[in-house]
C-alpha positions as CSV (number, residue, x, y, z in Angstrom):
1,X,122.8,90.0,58.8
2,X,119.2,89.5,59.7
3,X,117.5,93.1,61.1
4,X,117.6,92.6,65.0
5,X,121.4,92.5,64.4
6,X,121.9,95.9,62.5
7,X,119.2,97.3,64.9
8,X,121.4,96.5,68.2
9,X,124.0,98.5,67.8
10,X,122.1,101.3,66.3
11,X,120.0,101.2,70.1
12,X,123.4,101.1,72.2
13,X,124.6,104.4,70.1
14,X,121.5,106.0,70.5
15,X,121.3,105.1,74.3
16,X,124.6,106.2,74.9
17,X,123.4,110.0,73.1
18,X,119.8,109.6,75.6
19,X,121.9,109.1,78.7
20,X,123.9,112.0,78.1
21,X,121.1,114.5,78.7
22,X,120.4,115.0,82.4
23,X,116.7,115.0,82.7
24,X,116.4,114.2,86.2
25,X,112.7,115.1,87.0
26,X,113.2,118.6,88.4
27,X,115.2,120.1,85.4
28,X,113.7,120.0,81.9
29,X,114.0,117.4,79.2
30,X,113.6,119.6,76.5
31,X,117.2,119.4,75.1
32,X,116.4,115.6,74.5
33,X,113.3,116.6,72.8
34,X,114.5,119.1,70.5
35,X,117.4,116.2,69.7
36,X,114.7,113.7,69.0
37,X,112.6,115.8,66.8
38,X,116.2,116.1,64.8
39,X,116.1,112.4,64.7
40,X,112.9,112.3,62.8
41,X,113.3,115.3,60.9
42,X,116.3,113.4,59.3
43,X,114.2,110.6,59.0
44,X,111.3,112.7,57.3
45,X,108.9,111.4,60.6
46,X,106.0,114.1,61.5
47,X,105.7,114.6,64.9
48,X,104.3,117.1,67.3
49,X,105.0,118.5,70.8
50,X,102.4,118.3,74.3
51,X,104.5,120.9,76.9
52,X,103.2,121.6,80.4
53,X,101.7,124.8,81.1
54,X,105.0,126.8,80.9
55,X,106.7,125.1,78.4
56,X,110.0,124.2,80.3
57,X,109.0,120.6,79.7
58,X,106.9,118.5,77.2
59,X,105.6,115.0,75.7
60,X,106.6,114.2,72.0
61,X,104.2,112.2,69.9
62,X,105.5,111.1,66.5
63,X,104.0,108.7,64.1
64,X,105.6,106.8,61.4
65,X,103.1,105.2,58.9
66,X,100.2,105.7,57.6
67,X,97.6,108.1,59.5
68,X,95.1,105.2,59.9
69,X,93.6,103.3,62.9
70,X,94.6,100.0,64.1
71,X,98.0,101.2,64.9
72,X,100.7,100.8,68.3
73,X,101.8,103.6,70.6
74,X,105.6,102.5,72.2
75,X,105.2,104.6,75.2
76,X,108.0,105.6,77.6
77,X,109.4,108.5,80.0
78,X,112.2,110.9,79.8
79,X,112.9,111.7,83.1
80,X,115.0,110.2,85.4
81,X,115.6,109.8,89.0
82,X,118.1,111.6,90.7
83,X,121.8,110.3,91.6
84,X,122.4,113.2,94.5
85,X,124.3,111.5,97.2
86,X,124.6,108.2,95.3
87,X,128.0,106.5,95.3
88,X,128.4,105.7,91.1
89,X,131.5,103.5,89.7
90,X,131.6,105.6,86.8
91,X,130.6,108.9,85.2
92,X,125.9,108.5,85.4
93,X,125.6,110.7,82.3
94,X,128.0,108.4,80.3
95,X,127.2,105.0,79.4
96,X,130.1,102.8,80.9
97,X,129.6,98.8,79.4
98,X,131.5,96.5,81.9
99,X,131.2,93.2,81.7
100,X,127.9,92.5,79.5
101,X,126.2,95.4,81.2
102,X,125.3,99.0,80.0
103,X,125.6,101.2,83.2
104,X,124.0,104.9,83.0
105,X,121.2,106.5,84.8
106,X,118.0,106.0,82.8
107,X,119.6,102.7,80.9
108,X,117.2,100.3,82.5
109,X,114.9,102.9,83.3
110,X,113.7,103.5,80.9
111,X,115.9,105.2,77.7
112,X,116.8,102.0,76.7
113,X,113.5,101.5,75.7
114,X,113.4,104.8,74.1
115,X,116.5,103.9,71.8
116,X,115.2,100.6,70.9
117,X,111.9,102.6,69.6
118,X,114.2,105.2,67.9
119,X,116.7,102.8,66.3
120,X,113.8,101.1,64.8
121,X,112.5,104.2,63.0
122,X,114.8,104.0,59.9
123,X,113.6,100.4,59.4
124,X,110.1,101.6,59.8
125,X,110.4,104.3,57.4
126,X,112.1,101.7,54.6
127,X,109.3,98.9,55.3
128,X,106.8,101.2,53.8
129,X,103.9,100.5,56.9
130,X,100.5,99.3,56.1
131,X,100.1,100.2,60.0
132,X,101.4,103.1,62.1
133,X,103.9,102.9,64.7
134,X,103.2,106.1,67.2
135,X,105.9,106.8,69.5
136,X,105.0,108.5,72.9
137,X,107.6,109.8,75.2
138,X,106.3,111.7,78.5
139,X,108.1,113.7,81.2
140,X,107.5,113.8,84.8
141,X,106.8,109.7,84.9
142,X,109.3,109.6,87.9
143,X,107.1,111.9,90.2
144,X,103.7,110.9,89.6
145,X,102.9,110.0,85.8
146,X,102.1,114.2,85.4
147,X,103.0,114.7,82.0
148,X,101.4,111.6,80.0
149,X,97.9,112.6,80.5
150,X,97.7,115.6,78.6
151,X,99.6,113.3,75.7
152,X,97.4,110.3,76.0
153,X,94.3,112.9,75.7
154,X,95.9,113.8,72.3
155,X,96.6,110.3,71.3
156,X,92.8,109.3,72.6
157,X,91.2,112.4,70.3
158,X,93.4,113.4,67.7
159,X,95.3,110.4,66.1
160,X,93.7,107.8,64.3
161,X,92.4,105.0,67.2
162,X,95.7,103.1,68.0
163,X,94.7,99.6,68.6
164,X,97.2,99.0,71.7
165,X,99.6,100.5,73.6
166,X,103.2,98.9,75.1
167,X,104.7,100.6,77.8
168,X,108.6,100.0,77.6
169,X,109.3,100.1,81.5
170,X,112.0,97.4,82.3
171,X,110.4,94.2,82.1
172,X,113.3,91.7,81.1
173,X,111.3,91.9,77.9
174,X,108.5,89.7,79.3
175,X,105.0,91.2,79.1
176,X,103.2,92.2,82.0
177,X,99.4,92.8,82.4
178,X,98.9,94.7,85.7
179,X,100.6,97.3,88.1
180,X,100.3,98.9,91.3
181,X,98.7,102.0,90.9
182,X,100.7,105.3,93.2
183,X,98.8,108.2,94.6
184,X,101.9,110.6,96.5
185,X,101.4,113.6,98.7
186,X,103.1,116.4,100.8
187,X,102.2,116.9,104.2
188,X,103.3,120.8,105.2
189,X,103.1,121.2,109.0
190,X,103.8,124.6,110.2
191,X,104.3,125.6,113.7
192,X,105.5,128.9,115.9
193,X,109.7,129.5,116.6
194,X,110.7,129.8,120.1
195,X,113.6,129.2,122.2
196,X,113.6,125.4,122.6
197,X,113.6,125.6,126.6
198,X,110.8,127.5,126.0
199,X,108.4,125.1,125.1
200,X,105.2,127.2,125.6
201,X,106.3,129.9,123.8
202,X,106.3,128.0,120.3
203,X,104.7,125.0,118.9
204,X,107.3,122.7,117.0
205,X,106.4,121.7,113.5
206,X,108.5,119.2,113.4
207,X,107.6,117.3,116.8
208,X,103.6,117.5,114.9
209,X,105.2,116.2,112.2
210,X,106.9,113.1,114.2
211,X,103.1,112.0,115.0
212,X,101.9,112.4,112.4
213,X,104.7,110.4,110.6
214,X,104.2,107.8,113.0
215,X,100.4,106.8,112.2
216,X,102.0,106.4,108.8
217,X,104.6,103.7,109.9
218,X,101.4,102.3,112.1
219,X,99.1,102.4,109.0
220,X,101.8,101.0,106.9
221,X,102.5,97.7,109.2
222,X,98.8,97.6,109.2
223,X,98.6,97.2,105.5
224,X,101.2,94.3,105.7
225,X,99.3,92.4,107.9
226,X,96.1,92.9,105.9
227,X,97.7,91.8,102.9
228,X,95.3,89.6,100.9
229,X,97.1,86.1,100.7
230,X,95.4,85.7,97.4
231,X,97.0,88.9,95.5
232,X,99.6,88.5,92.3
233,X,101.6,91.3,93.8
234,X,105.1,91.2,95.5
235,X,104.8,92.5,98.2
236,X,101.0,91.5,98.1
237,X,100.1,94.4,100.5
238,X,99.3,97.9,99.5
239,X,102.5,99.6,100.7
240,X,103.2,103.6,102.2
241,X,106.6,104.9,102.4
242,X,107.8,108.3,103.6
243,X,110.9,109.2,101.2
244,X,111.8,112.9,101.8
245,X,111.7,114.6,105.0
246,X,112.8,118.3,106.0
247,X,112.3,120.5,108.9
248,X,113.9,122.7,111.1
249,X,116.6,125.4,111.2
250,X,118.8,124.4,114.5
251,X,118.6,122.0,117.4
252,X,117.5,124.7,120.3
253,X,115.0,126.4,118.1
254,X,111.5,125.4,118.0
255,X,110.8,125.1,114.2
256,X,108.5,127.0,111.8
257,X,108.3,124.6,109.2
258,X,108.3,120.5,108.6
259,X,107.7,119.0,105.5
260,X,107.2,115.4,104.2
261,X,106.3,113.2,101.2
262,X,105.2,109.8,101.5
263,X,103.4,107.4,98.3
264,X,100.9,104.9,98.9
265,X,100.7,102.0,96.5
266,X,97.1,99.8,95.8
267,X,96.5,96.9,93.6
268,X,93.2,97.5,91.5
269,X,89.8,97.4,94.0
270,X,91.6,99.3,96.9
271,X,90.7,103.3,97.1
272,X,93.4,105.4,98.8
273,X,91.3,107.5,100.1
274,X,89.4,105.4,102.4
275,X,92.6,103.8,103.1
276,X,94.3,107.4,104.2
277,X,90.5,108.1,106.3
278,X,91.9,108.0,109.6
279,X,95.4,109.6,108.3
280,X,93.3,112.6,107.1
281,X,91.1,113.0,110.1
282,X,94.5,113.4,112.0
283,X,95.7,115.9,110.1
284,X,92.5,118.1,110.4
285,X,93.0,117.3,114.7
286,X,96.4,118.8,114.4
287,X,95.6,121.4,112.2
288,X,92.9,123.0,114.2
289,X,95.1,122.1,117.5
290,X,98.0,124.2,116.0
291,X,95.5,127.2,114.7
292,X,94.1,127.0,118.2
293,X,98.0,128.3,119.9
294,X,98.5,130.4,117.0
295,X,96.4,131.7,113.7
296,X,99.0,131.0,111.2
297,X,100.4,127.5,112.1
298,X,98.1,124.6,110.8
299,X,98.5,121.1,108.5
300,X,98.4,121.2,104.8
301,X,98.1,118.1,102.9
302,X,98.3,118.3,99.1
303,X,98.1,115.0,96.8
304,X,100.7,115.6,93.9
305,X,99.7,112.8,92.0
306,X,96.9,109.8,91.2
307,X,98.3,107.4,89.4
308,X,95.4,104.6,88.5
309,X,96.5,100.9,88.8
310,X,96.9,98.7,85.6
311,X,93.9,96.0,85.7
312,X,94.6,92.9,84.5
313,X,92.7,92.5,80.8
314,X,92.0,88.7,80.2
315,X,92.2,88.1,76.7
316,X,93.7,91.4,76.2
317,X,95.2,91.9,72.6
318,X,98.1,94.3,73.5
319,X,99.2,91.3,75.8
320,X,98.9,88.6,73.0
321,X,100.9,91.2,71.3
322,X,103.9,92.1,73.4
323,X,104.2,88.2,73.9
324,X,103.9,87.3,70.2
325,X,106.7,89.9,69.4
326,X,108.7,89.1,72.1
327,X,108.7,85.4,72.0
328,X,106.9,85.1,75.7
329,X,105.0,82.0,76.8
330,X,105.5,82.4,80.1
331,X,103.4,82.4,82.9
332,X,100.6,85.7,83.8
333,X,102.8,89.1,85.2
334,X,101.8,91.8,87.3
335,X,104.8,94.6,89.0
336,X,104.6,96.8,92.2
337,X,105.6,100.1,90.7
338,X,103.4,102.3,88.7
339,X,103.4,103.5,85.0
340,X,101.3,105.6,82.6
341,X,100.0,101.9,81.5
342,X,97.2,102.6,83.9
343,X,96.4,106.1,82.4
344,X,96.4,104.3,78.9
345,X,93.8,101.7,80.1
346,X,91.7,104.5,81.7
347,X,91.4,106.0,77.9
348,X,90.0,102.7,76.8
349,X,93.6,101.5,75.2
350,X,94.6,97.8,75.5
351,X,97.6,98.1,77.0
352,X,100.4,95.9,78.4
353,X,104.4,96.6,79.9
354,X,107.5,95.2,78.0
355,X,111.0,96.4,78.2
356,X,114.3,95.8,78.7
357,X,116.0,95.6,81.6
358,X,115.0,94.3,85.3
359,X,113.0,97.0,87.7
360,X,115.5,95.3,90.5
361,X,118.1,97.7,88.8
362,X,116.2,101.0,88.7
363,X,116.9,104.4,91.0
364,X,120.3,102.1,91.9
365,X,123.6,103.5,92.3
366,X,125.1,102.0,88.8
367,X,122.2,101.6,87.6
368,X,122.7,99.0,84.1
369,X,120.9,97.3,81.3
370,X,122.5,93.9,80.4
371,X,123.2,94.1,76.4
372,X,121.5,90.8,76.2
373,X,118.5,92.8,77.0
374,X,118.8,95.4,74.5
375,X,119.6,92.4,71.9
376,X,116.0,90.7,73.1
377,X,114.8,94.4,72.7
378,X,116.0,95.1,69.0
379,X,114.4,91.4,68.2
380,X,110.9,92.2,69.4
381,X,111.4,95.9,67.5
382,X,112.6,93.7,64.5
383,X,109.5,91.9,64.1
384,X,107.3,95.0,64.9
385,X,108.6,95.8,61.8
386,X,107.7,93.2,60.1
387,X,104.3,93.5,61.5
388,X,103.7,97.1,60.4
389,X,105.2,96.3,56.8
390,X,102.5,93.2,56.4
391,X,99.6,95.6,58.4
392,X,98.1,92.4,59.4
């Protein structure tokens, strides 16, 4: 039995045990991390914690080798999106296989990644490395890429230069060279209660917040038309969404408070924040339009994350790589949504996407990972093995 085909079923254990946790971005992933560190404590694998600045939630770097340069970092996220209000087939926190298919939230994005990467550790350990294998798993990837910088800073200055790093987000195991990059934002408008009939008695947050709202949807069709004819991208346009709104307390009350959180999306050469110019000089109008009727109603706009695009790196070894180990002479990739690959590259890391699993099935209602997948995926960790046993 060759080592992709005891590694397999390892993974589909392993992601069954990752699933299970519920780390949905706003809760904390630390019960998967303490589980992991249990992992390679019984696997005799150092490792080391990065938490956030209160310690509900944290990064995990762990190295199995040598403590040498010339090594690869398998990066990949915790978190998860959330399944509120979505209508699931079977239990989200269980993995349910039907028909070829691994369904589970976080199976295609992106734990099966993560299991691959852990079921490969024992096989690691017995290959007795001539190069390191770092393992880097983040939190908060889902709302911004927060928690990998802190980790990549402690990759970039404290571990022995890695030569490349291969992002594990669901790529149908083919390697990808670029990505979007995501800068996201909350937009608080708030405004004076009155009686609804009494229109100037009050000033309606959420009626400022329509308008505001609105040159959004403008700027967004404004994007689409612009959209460079010539760009790798699908869509090819830079792309704004508004995902969450809230406002209001009843339908004859004026409201106090409207609040909403849209994401802008560039390919590499666009800046955000001369696209979001006019956008920001509206905001200041209405803020100082509000503060006029009454002192403490105003706009506040705060960006909650910056998320730097993936360039395209011709030539780039963590490419050759991913492609070499995956068995991937296909044609140059780039995707729409965003990653920590971009944070990587900012460091000076090579660095290119490869994972199981298709994006089309991410933040889905049953969301799944075919098995063939995680078969392609144990076949590319099998000859990572190999590599890091021959240290070539």
């Amino acid at each position: 039995m060759s080592l992709s085909q005891t590694l397999a079923p390892r993974a589909l254990s392993l992601l069954d045990t990752l699933v299970g946790f519920d780390t949905t971005s706003r809760l904390s992933n630390l019960a998967l991390i303490e589980w992991v560190e249990a992992y390679l404590d019984d696997h005799g694998v150092a490792h080391r914690r990065v938490p956030n600045a209160d310690g509900t939630k944290s990064n995990l770097i762990a190295t199995v080798g040598p403590s040498i340069p010339g090594g690869v970092v398998l990066s990949g996220h915790t978190d998860v999106v959330p399944v509120d209000g979505q209508a699931w087939s079977s239990d989200p926190f269980k993995v349910t296989l039907r028909e070829g298919r691994l369904y589970g939230r976080g199976t295609c994005d992106m734990k099966g990644f993560l299991a691959l990467a852990l079921a490969a550790v024992p096989d690691l350990v017995a290959a007795d490395p001539k190069k390191p294998v770092h393992l880097a798993l983040s939190y908060d990837e889902e709302i911004g890429c927060l928690g990998a910088p802190d980790m990549i800073r402690v990759i970039a200055n404290e571990l022995p230069l890695p030569a490349l790093v291969v992002v594990g987000e669901p790529t149908n195991m083919e390697a990808v060279r670029g990505h979007k990059g995501i800068s996201t934002f909350r937009v608080t408008v708030t405004g004076h209660e009155a009686h609804s009939s009494q229109t100037q008695l009050g000033a309606s947050a959420v009626m400022a917040a329509v308008k505001l709202m609105a040159y959004l949807s403008d700027l967004a069709d404004q994007l689409e038309r612009e959209a460079d004819p010539a760009s790798p991208f699908t869509p090819k346009h830079a792309t704004l969404t508004i995902g969450v709104v809230n406002g209001g307390t009843a339908g004859n009350i004026l409201a106090r408070e409207c609040a909403f959180l849209f994401d802008l999306r560039c390919q590499g050469g666009l800046d955000p924040d001369q696209i979001l110019a006019g956008f920001y000089a509206r905001v200041a109008e209405t803020d100082a339009a509000l503060k006029a009727r009454f002192a403490h109603a105003g706009v506040t706009i705060e960006r909650r994350s910056n998320t730097p695009p993936l360039n395209p790196e011709e030539g780039g070894v963590a490419e050759a790589f991913a492609r070499r180990l995956a068995g991937d002479n296909g044609p140059a990739r780039v995707v729409a949504f965003a990653a920590e690959a971009g944070q990587f590259q900012g460091a000076g890391f090579s660095t290119v996407i490869c994972g199981p699993g298709s994006i089309d099935q991410a933040h889905q209602p049953d969301e799944f990972v075919e098995v063939s997948q995680m078969e392609r995926g144990a076949a590319f960790m099998a000859r990572l093995v190999d590599w890091a046993r021959s240290g070539e």
